[in-house]
ROSE-4610 file (N, C-alpha, C; in Angstrom, 1 decimal, always signed):
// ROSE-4610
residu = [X/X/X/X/X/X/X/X/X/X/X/X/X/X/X/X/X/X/X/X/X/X/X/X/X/X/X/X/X/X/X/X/X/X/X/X/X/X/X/X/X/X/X/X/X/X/X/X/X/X/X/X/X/X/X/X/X/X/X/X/X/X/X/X/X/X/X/X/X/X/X/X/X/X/X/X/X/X/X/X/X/X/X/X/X/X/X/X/X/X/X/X/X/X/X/X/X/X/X/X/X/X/X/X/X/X/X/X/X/X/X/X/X/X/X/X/X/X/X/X/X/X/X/X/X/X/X/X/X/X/X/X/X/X/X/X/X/X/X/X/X/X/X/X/X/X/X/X/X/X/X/X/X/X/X/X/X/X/X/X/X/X/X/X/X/X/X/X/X/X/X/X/X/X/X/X/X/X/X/X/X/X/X/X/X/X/X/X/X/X/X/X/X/X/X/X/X/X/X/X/X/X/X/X/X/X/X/X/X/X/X/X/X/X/X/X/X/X/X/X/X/X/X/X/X/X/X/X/X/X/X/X/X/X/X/X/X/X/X/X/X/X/X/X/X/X/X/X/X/X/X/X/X/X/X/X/X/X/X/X/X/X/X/X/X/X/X/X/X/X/X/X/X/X/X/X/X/X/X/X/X/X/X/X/X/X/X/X/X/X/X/X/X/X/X/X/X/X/X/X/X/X/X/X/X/X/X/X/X/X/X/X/X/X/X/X/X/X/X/X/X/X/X/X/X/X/X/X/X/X/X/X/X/X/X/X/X/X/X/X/X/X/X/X/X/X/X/X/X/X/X/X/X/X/X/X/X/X/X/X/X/X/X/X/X/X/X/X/X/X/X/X/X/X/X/X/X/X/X/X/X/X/X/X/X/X/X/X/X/X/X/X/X/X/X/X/X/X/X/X/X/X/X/X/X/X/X/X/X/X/X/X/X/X/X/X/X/X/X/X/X/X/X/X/X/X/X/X/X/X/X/X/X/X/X/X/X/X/X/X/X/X/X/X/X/X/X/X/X/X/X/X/X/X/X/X/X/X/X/X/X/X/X/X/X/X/X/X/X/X/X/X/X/X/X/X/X/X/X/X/X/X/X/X/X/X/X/X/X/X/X/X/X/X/X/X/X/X/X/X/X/X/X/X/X/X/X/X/X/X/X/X/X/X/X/X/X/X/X/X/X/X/X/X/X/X/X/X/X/X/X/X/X/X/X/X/X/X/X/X/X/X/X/X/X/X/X/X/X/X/X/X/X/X/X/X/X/X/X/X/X/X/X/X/X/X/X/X/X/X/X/X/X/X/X/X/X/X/X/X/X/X/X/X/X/X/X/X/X/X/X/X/X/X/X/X/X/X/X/X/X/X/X/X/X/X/X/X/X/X/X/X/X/X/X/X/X/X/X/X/X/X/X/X/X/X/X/X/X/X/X/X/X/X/X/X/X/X/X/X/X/X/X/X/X/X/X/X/X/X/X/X/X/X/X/X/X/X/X/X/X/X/X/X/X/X/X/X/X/X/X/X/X/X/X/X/X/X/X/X/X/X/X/X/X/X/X/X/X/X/X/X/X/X/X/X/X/X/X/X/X/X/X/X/X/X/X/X/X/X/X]
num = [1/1/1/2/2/2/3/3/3/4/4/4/5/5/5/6/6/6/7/7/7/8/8/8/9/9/9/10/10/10/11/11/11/12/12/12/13/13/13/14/14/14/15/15/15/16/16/16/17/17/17/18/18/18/19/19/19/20/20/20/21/21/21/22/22/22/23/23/23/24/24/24/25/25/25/26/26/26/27/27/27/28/28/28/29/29/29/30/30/30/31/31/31/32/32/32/33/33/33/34/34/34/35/35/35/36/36/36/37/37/37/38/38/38/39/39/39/40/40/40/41/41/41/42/42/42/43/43/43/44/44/44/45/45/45/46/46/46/47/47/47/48/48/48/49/49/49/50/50/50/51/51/51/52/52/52/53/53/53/54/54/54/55/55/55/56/56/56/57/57/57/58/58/58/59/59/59/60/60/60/61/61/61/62/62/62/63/63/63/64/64/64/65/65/65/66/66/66/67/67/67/68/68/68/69/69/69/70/70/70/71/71/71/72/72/72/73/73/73/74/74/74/75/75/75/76/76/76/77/77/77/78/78/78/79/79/79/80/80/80/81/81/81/82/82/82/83/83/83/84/84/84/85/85/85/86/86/86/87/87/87/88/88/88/89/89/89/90/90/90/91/91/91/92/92/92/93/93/93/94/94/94/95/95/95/96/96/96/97/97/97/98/98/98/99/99/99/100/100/100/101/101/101/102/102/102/103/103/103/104/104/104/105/105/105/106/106/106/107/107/107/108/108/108/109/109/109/110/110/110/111/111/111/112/112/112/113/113/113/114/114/114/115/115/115/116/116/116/117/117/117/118/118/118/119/119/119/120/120/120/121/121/121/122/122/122/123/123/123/124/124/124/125/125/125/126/126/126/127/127/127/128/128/128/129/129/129/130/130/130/131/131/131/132/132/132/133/133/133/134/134/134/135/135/135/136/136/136/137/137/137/138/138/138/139/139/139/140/140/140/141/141/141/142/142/142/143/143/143/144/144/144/145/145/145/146/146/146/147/147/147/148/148/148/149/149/149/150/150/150/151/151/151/152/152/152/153/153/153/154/154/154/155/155/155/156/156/156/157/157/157/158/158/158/159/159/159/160/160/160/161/161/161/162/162/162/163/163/163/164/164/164/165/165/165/166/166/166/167/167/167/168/168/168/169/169/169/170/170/170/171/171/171/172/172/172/173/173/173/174/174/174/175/175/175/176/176/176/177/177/177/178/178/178/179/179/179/180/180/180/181/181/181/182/182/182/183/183/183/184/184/184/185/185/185/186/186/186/187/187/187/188/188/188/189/189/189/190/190/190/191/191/191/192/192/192/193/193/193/194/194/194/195/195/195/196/196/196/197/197/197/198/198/198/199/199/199/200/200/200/201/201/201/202/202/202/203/203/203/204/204/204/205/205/205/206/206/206/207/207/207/208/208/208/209/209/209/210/210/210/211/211/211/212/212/212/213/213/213/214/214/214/215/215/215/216/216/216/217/217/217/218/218/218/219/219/219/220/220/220/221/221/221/222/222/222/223/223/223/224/224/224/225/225/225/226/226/226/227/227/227/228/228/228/229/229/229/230/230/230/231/231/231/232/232/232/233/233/233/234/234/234/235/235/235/236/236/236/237/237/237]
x = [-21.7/-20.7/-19.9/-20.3/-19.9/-18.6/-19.1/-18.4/-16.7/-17.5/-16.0/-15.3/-15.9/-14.9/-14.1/-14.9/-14.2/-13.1/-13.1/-11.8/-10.6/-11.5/-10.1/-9.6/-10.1/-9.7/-8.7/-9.2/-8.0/-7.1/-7.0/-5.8/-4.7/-5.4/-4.3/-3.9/-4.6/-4.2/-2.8/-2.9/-2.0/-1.0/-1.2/+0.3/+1.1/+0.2/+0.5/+1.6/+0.9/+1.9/+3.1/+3.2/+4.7/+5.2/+6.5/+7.7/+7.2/+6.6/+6.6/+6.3/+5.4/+4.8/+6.0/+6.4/+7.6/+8.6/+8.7/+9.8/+9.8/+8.5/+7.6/+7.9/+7.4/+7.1/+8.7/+9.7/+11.5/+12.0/+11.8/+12.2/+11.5/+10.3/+9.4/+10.1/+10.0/+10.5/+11.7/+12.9/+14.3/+14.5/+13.8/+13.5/+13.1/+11.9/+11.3/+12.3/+12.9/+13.7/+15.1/+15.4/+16.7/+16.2/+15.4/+14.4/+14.0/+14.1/+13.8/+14.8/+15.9/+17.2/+17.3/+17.4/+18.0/+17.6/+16.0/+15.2/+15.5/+15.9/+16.1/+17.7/+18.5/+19.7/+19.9/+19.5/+19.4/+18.5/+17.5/+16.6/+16.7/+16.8/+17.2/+16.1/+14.8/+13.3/+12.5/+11.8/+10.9/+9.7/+10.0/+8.6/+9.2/+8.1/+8.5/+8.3/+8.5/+8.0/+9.4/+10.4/+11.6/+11.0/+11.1/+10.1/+9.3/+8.3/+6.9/+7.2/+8.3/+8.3/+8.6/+10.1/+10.6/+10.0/+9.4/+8.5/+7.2/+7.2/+5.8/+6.6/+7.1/+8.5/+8.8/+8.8/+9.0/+8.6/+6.8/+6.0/+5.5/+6.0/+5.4/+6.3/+7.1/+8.5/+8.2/+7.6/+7.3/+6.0/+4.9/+3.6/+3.1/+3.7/+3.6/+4.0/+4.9/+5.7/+5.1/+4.3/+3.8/+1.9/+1.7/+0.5/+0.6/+1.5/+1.9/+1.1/+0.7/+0.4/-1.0/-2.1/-3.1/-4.1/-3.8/-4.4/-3.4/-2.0/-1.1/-0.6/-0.9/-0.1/-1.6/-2.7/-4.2/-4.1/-3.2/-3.4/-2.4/-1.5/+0.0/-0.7/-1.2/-1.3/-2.7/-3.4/-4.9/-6.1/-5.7/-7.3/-8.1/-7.2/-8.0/-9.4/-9.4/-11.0/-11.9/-10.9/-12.2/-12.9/-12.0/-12.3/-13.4/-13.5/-14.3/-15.5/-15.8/-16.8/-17.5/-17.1/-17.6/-18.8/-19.1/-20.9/-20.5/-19.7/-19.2/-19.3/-19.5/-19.4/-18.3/-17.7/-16.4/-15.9/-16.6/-16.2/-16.2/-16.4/-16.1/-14.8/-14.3/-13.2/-12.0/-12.3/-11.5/-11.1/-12.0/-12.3/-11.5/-11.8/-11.4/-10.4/-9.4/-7.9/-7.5/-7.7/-7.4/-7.5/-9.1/-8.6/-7.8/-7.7/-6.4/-5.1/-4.5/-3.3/-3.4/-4.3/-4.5/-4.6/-5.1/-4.6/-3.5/-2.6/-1.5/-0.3/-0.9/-0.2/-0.3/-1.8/-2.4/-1.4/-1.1/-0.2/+1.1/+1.4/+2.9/+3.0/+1.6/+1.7/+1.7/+1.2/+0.7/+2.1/+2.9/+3.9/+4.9/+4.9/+6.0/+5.5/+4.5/+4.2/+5.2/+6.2/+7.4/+8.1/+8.3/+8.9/+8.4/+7.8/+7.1/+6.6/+6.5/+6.6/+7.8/+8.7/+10.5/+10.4/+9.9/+10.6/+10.0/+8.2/+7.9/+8.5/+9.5/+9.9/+11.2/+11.8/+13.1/+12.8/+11.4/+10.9/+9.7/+9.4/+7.5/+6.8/+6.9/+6.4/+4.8/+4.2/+2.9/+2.3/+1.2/+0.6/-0.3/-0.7/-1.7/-1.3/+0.0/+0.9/+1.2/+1.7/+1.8/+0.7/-1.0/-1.3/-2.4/-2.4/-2.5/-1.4/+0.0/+1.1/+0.4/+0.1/-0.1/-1.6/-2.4/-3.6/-2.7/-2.1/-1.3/-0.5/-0.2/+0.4/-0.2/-1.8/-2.3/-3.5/-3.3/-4.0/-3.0/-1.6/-1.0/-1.1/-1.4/-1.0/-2.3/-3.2/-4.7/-4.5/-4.2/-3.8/-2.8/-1.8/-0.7/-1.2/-2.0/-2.2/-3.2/-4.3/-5.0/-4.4/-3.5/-2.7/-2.3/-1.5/-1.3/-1.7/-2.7/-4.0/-4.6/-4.5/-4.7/-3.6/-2.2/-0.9/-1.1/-1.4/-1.3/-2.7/-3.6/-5.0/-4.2/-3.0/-2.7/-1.9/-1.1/-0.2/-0.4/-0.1/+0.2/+1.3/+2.5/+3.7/+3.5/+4.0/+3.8/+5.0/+6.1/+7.3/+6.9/+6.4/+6.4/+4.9/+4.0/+3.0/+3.4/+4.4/+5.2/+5.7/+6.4/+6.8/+6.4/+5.1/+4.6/+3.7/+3.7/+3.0/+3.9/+5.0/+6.1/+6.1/+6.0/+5.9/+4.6/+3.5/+2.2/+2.5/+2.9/+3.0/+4.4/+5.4/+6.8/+6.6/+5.5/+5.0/+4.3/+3.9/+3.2/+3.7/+5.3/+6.7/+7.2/+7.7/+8.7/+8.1/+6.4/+6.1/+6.0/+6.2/+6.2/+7.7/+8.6/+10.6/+10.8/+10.0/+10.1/+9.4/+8.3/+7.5/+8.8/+9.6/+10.8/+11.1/+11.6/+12.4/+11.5/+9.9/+9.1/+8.6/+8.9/+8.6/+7.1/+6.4/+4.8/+4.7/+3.8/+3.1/+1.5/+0.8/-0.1/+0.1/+1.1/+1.1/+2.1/+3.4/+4.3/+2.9/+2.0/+1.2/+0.5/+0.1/-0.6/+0.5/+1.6/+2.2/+2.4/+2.1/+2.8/+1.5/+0.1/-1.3/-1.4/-0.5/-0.7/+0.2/+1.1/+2.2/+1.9/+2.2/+1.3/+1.8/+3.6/+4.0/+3.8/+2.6/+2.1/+0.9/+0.2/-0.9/-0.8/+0.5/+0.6/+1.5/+2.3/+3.3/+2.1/+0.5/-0.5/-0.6/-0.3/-0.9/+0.4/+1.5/+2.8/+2.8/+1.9/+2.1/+1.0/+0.4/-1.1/-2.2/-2.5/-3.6/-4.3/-5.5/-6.8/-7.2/-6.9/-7.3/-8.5/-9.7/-10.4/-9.5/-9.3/-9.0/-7.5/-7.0/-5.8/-6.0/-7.6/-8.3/-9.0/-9.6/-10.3/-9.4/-8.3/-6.9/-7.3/-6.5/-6.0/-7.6/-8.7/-9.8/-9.9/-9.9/-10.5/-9.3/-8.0/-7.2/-7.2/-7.4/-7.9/-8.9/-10.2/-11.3/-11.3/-10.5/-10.1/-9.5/-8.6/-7.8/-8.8/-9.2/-10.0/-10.9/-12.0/-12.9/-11.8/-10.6/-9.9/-9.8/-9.3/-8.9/-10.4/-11.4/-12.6/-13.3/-13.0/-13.0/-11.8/-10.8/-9.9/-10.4/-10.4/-11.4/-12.2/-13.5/-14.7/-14.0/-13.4/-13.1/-12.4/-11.6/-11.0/-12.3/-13.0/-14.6/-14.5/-15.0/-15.8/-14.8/-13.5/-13.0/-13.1]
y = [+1.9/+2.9/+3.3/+3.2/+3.3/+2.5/+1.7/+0.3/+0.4/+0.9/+0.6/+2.1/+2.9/+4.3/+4.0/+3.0/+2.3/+1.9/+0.5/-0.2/+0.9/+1.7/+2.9/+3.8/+3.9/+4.9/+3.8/+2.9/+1.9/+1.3/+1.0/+0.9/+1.8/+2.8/+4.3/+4.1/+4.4/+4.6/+3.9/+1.7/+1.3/+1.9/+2.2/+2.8/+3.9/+4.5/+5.8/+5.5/+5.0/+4.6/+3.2/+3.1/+2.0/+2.7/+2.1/+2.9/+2.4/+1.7/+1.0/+2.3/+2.8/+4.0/+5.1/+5.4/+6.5/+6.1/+4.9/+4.0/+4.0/+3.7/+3.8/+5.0/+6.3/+7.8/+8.3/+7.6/+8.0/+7.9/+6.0/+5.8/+5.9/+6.5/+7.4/+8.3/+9.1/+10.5/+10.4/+9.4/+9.7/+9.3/+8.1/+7.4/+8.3/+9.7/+10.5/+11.4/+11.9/+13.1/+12.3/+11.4/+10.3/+9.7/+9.7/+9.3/+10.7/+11.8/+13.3/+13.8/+13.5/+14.2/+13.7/+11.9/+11.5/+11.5/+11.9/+12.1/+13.0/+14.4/+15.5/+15.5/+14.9/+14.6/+13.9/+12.7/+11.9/+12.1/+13.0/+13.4/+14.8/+15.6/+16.9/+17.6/+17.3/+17.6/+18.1/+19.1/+19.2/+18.6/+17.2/+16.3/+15.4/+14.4/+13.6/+12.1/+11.8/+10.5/+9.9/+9.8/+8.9/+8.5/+9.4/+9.6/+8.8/+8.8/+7.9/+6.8/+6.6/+4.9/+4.1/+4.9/+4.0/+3.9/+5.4/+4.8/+3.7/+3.3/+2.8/+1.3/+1.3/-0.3/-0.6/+0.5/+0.9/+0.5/+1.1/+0.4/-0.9/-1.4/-3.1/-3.7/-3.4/-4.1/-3.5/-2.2/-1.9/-2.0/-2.1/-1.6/-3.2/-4.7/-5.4/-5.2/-5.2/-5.0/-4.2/-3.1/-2.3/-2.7/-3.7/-4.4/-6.0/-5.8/-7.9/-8.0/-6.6/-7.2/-7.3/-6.8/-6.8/-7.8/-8.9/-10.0/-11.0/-11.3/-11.6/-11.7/-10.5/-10.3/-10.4/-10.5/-10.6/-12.5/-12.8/-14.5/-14.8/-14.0/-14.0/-13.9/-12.7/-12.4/-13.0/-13.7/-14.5/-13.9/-12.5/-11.8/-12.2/-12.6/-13.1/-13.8/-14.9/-15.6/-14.5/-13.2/-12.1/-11.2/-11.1/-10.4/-11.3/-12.8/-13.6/-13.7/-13.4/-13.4/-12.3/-11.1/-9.8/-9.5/-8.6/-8.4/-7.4/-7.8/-6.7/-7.6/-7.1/-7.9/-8.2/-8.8/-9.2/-8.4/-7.5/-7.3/-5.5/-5.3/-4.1/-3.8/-5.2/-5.4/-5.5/-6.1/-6.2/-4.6/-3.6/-2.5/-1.9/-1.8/-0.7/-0.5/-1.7/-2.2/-1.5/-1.4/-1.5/+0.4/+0.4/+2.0/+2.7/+2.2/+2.8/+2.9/+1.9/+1.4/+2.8/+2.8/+4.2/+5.5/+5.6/+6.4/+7.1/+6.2/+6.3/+6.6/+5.9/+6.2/+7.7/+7.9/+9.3/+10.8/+10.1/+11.3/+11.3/+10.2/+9.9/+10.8/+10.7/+11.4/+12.5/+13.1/+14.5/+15.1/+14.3/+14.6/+15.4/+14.2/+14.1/+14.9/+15.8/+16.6/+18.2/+17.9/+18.9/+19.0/+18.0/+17.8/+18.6/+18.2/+19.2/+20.7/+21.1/+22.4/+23.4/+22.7/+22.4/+22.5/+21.8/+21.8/+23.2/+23.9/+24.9/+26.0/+26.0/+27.4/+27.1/+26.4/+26.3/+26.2/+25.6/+25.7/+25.7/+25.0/+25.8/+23.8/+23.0/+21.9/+21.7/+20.9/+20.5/+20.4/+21.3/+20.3/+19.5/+19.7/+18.6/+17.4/+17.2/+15.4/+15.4/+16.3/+15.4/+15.6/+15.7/+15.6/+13.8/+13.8/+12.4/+11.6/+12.0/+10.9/+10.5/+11.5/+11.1/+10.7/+10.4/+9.4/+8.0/+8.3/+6.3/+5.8/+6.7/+6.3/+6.1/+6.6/+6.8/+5.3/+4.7/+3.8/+2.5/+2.8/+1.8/+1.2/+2.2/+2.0/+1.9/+1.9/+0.7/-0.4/-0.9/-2.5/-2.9/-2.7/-3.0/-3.5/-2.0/-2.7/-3.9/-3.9/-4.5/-6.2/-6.8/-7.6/-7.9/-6.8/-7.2/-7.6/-7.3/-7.5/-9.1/-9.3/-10.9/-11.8/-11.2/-12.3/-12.1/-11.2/-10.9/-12.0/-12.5/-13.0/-14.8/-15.1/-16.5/-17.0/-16.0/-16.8/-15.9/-16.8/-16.3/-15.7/-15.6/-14.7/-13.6/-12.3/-11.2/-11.0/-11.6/-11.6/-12.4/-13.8/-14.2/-13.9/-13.5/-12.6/-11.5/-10.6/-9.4/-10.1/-11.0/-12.2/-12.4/-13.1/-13.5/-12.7/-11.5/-10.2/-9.5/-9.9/-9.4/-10.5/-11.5/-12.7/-12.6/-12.0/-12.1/-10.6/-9.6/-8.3/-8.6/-9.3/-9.3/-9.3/-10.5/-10.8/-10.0/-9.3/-8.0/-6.7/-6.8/-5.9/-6.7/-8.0/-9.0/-9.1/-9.3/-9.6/-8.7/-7.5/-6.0/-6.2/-6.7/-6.5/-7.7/-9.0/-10.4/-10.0/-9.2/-9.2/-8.7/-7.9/-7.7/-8.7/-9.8/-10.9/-11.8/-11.6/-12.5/-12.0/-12.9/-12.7/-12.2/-13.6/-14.1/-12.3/-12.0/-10.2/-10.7/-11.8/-11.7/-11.8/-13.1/-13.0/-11.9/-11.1/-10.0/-8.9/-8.4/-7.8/-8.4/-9.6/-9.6/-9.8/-9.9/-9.7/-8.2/-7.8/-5.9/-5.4/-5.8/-5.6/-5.7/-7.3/-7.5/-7.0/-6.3/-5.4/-3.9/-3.9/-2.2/-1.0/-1.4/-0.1/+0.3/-0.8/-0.2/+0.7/+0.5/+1.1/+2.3/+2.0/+3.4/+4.8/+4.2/+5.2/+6.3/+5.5/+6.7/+7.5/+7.8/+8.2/+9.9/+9.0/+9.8/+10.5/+10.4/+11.0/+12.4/+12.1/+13.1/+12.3/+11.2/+10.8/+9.9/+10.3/+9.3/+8.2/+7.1/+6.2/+5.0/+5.2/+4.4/+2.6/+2.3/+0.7/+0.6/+1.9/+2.1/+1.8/+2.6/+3.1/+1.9/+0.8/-0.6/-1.3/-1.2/-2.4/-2.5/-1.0/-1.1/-1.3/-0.6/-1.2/-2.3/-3.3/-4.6/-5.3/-5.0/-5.4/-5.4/-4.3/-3.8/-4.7/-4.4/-5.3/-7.0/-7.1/-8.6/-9.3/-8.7/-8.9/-9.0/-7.8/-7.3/-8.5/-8.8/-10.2/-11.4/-11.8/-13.3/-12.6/-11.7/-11.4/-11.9/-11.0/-11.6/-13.0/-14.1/-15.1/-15.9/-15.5/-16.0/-16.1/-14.8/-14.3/-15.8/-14.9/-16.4/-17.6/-18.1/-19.4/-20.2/-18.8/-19.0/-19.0/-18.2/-18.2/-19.6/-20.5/-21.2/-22.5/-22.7/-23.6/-24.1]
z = [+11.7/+11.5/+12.8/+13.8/+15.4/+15.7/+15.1/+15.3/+14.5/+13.1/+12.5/+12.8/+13.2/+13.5/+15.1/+15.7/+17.1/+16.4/+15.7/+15.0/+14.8/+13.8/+13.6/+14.1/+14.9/+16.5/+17.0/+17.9/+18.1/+17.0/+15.7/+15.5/+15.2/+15.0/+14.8/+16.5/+17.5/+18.6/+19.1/+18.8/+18.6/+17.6/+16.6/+15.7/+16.3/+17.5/+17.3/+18.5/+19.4/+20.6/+20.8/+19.5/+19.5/+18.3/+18.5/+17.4/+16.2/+16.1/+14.2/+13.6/+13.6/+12.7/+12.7/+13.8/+13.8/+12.9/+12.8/+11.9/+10.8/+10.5/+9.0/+8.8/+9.0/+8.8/+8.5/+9.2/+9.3/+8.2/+8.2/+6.3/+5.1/+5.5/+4.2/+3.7/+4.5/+3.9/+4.5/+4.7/+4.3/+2.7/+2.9/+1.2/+0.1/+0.3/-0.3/-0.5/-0.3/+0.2/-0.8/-0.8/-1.4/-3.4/-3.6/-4.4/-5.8/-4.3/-5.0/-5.5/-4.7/-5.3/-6.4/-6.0/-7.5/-8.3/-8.2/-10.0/-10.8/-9.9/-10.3/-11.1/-10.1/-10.9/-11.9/-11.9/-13.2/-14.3/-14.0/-15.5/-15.8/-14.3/-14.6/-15.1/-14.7/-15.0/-13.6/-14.2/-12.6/-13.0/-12.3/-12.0/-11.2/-10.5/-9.3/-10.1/-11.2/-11.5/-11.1/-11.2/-10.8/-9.1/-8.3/-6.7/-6.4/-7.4/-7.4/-7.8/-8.7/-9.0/-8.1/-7.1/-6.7/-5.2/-4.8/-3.7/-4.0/-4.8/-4.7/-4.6/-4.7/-5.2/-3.7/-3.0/-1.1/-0.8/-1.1/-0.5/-0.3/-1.7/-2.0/-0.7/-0.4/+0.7/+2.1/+2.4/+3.7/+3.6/+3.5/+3.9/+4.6/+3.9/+4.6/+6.1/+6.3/+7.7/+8.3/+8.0/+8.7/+9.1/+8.3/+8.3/+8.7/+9.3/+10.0/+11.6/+12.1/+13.5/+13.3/+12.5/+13.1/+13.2/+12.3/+13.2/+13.8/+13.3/+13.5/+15.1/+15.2/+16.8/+17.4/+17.3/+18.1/+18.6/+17.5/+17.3/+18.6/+18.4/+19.5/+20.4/+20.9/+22.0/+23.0/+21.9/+22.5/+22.2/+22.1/+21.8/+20.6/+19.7/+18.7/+18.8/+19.5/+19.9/+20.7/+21.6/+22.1/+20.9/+19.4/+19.0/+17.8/+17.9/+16.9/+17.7/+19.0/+19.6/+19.6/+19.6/+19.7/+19.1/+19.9/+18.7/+17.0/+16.2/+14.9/+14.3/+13.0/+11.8/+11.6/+10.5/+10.5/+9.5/+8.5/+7.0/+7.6/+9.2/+10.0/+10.5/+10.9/+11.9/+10.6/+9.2/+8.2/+7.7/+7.5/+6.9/+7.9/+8.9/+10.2/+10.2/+10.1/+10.3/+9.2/+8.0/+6.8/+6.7/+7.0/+6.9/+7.8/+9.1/+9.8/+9.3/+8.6/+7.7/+6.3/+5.8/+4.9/+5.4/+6.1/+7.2/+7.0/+8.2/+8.1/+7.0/+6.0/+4.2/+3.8/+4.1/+3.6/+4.3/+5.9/+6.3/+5.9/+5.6/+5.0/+3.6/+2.8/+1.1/+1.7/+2.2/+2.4/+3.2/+4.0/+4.5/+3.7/+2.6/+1.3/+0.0/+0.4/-0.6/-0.4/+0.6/+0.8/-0.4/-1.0/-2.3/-3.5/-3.9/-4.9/-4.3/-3.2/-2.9/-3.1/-3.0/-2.7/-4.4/-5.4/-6.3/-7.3/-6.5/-6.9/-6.9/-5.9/-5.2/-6.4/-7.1/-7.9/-9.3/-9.7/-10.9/-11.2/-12.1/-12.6/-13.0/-12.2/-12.1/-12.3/-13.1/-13.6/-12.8/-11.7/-10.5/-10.8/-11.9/-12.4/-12.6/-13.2/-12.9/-11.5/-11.1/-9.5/-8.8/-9.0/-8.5/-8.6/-10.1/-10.3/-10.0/-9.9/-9.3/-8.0/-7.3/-6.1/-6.0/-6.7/-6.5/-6.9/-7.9/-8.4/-7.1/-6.0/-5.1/-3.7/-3.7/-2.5/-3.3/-4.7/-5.0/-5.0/-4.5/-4.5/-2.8/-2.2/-0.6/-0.4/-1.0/-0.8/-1.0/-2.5/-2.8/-1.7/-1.6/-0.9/+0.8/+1.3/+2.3/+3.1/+1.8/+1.6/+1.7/+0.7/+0.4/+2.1/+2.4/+4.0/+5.0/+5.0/+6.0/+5.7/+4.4/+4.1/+4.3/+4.1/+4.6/+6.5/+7.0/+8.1/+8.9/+8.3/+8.3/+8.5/+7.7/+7.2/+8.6/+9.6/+10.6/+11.5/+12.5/+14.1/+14.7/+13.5/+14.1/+12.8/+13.7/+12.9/+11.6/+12.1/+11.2/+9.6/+10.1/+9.2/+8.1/+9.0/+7.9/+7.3/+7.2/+7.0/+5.4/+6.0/+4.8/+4.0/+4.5/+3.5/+2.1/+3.0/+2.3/+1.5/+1.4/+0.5/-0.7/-0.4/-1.3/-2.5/-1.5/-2.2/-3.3/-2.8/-4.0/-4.4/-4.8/-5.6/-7.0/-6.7/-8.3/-9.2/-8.8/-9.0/-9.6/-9.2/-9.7/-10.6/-10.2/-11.3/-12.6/-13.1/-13.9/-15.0/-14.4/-15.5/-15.9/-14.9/-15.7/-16.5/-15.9/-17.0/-18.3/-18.6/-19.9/-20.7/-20.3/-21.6/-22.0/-21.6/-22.2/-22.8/-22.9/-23.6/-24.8/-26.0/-27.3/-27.8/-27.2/-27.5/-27.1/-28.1/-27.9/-26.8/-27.1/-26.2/-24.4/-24.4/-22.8/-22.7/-23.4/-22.9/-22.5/-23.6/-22.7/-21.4/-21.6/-20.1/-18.9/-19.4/-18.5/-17.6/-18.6/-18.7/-17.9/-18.5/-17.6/-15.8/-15.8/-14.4/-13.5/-14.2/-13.0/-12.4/-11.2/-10.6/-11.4/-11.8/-12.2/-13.8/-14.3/-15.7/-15.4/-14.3/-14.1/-13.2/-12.7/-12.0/-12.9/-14.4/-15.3/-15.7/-15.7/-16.2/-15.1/-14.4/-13.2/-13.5/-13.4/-13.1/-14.4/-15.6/-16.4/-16.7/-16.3/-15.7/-16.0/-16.6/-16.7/-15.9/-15.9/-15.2/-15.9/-15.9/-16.8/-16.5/-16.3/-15.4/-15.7/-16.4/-17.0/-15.2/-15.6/-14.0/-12.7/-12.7/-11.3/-11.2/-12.2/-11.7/-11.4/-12.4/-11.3/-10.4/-9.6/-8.0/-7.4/-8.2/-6.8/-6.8/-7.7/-7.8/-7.1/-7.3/-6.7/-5.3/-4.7/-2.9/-2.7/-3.1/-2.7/-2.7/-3.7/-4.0/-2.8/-2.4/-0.9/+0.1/+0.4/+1.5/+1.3/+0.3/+0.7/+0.8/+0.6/+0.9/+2.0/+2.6/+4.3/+4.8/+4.7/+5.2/+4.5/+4.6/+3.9/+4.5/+5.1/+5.9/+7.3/+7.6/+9.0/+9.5/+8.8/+8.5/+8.7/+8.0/+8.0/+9.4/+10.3/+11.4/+12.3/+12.1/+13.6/+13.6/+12.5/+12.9/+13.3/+13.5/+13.4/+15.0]
């Protein structure tokens, strides 16, 4: 446990001291704040679900980029073979990273909980939907960064793991807007199953739906062992 609260100490420390995260945190909540207006204008409802869809659509596009250095830039910079030798497990050094990266998400939601404070003081909003909105969105920035941490795992330049981690979640949005144009009712639903923003509309709606809440874990952990399984596979080469 020493071990992995070290990891997370140092990679917050790195976030904290280069602009990425200031960057990240800038166009969060310019995006949050741009997102809130326009839900309110276009549905003219006090709830944040217009907000939560399209950040979560944000995040599929930023959270890579915000997760491309950490083994990425270790591979760049050399440390990578000090950090395959070290006395830690490897499924510590995967976890650490990862919960730093949530972390960081968790101060961003909590940031952006201005919005629905904002929208208390003007009307009489559900906090019980937004308070499940914002599990569907603090369960999307697990999967998400999870995913990242495994494109981030595949190359030695941080750009192009950023990349590639946008490639790996696209499909994951596209397959919920292609199920419209598919007849067949079996695969339109599984199409509809395997997209984040069918499992996240319960969320924004008030409900807890465990069948929602096993996606995203199995989804998160699914990543998290191919990252460690990537890892591994680099020790021993």
């Amino acid at each position: 446990m020493k071990k992995l609260l070290a990891i997370f100490k140092k990679e917050l420390q790195v976030y904290f001291v280069s602009p990425l995260a200031y960057a990240f945190l800038s166009v969060f909540f310019f995006l949050s704040g741009l997102f809130f207006y326009l839900g309110l204008t276009v549905t003219a409802q006090a709830n944040i679900r217009v907000m939560a869809s399209n950040l979560s659509i944000t995040l599929l596009f930023v959270l890579p980029l915000l997760t491309m250095r950490h083994f990425a830039e270790e591979k760049r910079a050399g440390s990578f073979e000090l950090l395959m030798t070290a006395p830690i497990p490897l499924w510590t050094l995967v976890v650490g990273k990862w919960l730093a990266s949530v972390f960081l998400c968790l101060v961003l939601l909590v940031g952006s909980l201005f919005f629905p404070l904002l929208l208390s003081y003007y009307a009489d909003p559900d906090w019980g939907v937004i308070c499940t909105t914002y599990i569907g969105l603090f369960c999307c920035c697990s999967a998400f960064v999870s995913a990242g941490l495994f494109s981030s795992s595949l190359s030695e330049e941080p750009v192009a793991s950023g990349m590639i981690g946008i490639l790996i979640l696209l499909p994951f949005w596209l397959i919920g807007i292609s199920s419209d144009y598919v007849s067949h009712p079996w695969l339109k639903e599984l199409m509809k199953e395997s997209a984040f923003l069918t499992h996240l509309d319960s969320f924004s709606k008030g409900m807890l739906d465990s069948a929602d809440l096993l996606w995203f874990l199995l989804f998160t952990f699914g990543f998290l062992f191919l990252t460690w399984r990537s890892i591994e596979s680099q020790r021993w080469r």
